[in-house]
N, C-alpha and C positions, 0 to 999 in steps of 0.2 A: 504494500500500500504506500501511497506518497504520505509527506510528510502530513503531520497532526492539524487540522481545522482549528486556529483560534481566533475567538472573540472579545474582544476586548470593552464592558460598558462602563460608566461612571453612574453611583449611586450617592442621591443627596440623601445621606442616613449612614450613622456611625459602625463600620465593621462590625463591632458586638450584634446591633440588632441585623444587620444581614445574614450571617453565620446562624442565628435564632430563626428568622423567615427558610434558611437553607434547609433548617433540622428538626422543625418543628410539625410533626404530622399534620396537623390542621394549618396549619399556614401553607403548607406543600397543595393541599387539597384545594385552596386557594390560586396560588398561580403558576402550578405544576401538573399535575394531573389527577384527575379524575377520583383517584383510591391512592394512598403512600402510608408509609408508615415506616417508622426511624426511630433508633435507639442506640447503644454502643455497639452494638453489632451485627442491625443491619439499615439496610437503604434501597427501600424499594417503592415503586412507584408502575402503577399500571390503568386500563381503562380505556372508553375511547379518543381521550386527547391523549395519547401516545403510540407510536408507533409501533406495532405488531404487539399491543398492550391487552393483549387476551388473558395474560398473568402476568405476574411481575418474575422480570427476567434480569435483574439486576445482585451484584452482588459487592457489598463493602470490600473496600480495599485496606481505605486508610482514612481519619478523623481527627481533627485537632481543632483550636482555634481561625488560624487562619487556609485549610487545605481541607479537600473532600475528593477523594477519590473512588469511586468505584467502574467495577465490569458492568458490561451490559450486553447480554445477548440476542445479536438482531441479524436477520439474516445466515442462520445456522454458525456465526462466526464471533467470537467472542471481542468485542469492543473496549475501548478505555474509556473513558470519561474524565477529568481533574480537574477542581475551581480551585481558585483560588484567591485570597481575599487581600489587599492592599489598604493601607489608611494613606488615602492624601491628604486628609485634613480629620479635625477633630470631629465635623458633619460629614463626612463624604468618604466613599471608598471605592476603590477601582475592583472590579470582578478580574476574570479572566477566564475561558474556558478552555480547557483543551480538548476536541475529540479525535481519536481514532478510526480510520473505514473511511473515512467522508469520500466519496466518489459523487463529484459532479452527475458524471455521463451514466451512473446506476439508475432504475427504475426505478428500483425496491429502495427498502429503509435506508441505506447508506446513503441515498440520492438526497433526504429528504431531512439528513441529521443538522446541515446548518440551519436553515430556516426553520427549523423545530427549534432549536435552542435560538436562535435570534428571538422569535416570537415569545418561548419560556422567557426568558431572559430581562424582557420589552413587561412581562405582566410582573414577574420580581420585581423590578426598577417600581412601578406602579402600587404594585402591593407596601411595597417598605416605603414606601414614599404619602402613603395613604392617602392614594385615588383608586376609583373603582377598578379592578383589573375589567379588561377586554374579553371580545369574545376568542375562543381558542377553536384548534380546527378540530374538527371533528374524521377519526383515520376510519372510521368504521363507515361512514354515510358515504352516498354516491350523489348527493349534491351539496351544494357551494349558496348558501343562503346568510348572512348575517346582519343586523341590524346594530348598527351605535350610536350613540347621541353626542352630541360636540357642542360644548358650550362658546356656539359664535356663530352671527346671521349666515343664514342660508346662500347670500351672495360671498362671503367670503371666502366659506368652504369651498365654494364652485370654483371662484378664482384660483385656492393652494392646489386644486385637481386639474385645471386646463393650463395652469400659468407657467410655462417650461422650467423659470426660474424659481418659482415657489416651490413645486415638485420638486425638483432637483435638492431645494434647501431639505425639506423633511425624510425625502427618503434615501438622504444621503450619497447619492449617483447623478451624474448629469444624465438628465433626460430633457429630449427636446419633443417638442410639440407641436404640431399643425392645428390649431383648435377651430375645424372645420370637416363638415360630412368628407371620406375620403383621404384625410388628412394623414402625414405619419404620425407614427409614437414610437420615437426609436430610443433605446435602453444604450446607454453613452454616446447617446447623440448622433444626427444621420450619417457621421462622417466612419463611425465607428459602427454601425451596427445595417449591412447591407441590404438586409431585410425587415426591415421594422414592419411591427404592428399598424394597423390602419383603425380611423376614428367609423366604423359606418353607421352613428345616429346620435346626434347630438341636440338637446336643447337648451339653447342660452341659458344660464343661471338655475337648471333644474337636473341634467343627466345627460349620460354619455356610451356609449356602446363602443368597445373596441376588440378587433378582432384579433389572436395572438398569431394563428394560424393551425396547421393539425397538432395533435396531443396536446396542446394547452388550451384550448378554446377560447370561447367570447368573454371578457369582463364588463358589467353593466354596472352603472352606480346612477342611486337616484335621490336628490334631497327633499326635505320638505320641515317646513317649519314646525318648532316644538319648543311652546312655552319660550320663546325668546333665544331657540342655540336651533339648531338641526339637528334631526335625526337622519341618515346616513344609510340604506339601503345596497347590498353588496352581494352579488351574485355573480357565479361562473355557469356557463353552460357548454353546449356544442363541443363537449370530449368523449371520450371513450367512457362510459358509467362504467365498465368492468377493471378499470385503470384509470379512477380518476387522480390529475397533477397534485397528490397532497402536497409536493413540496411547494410549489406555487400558492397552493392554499394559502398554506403558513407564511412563508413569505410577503403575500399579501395584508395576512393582517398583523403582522409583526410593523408593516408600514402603516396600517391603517393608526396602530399603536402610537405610532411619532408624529402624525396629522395632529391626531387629539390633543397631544402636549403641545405641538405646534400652536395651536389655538388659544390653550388654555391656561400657559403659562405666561405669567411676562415676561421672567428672563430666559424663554427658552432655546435651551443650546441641545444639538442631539447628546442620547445619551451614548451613544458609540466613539471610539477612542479612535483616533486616525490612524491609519498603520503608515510605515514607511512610504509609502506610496502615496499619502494623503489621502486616499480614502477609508469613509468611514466602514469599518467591521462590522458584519456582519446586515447593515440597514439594508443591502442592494440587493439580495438574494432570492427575489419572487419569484422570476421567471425566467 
């Protein structure tokens, strides 16, 4: 396998209580998965917000203050997993993840381990920060349905979704934009990406239909006013139901995740740490 998948986020919340949110069953059940449960001796987590989570296939490695190690078996093949915890200030603490397997070009789980853990990751940052966690994706359903609320007019949200450079700010990648029936949607921009997605159905200040092409389908999003923010309508169709893109799922709403804070914070900065490259870890990985 090639070298280990890491993530790198910044949390406004002191190491101590992240390492607690890490290890705490009922907190896990919150912005991890579905069923978990955690002691000095094990670390397991299963359900259907996890991949191949029909039981828990996970197994302690190592535990301390600031380190969490465990296996995970997915794909007949035993995995690693390791966080790890950093204090950059007395309120803030840098994560890290590290995974094992990550295979872009897989179908199966291994395809699907970053933006699984971007989006875990996106609902930690949320939970220890106390906002409501997000919707998560669901690995067992054969469709792509989710609903959020965003505290911010309905015309704003519309703009951070069609506005090249708004997009590009929250979900941490350039993306450019044609905001017209027909139009591209290219993922780092048309110069870089020779087949971009196409806009086929767009209504001013209300939704947008964009086509991905075969095996990831169509993404539709549609707003509507609620009590003064919007509520946010999210759906994929037109794939394969017997293979549907969970990695794109997740992906997608691990971004939907940084929209909301986008919105809703004032001083919002993403929470992903820039790698050598300057870009940010793990935000870009939908599709």
């Amino acid at each position: 396998m090639s070298e280990p998948m890491i993530l790198r986020a910044r949390l406004q919340a002191p190491v101590k209580e992240v390492r607690h949110a890490l290890s705490d069953p009922e907190a896990m059940r919150v912005w991890l998965a579905e069923h978990a449960e955690a002691d000095a001796e094990r670390y397991v987590f299963w359900g259907r917000y996890t991949p191949e989570g029909d039981a828990p296939h996970q197994r302690l490695l190592h535990a301390d203050e600031r380190t969490l190690r465990f296996s995970w078996l997915l794909g007949g093949e035993e995995t690693v997993t390791e966080i790890t915890l950093e204090e950059e200030g007395p309120e803030t603490a840098v994560l890290s993840l590290s995974q094992s397997h990550f295979d872009f070009q897989d179908a199966g789980a291994f395809g699907q381990l970053q933006t699984f853990w971007a989006l875990t990751i996106a609902n930690l940052v949320d939970h220890v920060e106390g906002r409501e966690v997000g919707p998560k994706c669901d690995y067992t359903s054969p469709e792509m349905r989710v609903v959020t609320t965003i505290d911010a007019p309905v015309q704003e949200v519309y703009d951070s979704l069609i506005d090249s450079r708004k997009v590009s700010a929250w979900f941490g990648y350039p993306i450019e934009i044609e905001p017209h029936v027909g139009g591209r949607y290219a993922m780092g921009g048309f110069d870089a990406d020779p087949n971009p997605a196409r806009i086929i159905d767009l209504v001013p200040g209300r939704s947008a239909t964009t086509d991905w092409g075969a095996g990831v389908g169509v993404t539709t999003w549609e707003l509507e006013g609620s009590q003064g923010g919007t509520r946010l309508t999210f759906v994929q169709s037109g794939f394969d139901t017997a293979h549907p893109p969970y990695g794109a799922w997740s992906g997608w709403l691990s971004g939907l995740a940084e929209l909301r804070r986008f919105h809703e914070l004032a001083d919002w900065r993403p929470i992903w740490i820039e790698d050598a490259a300057g870009q940010a870890d793990g935000a870009h990985a939908c599709v």
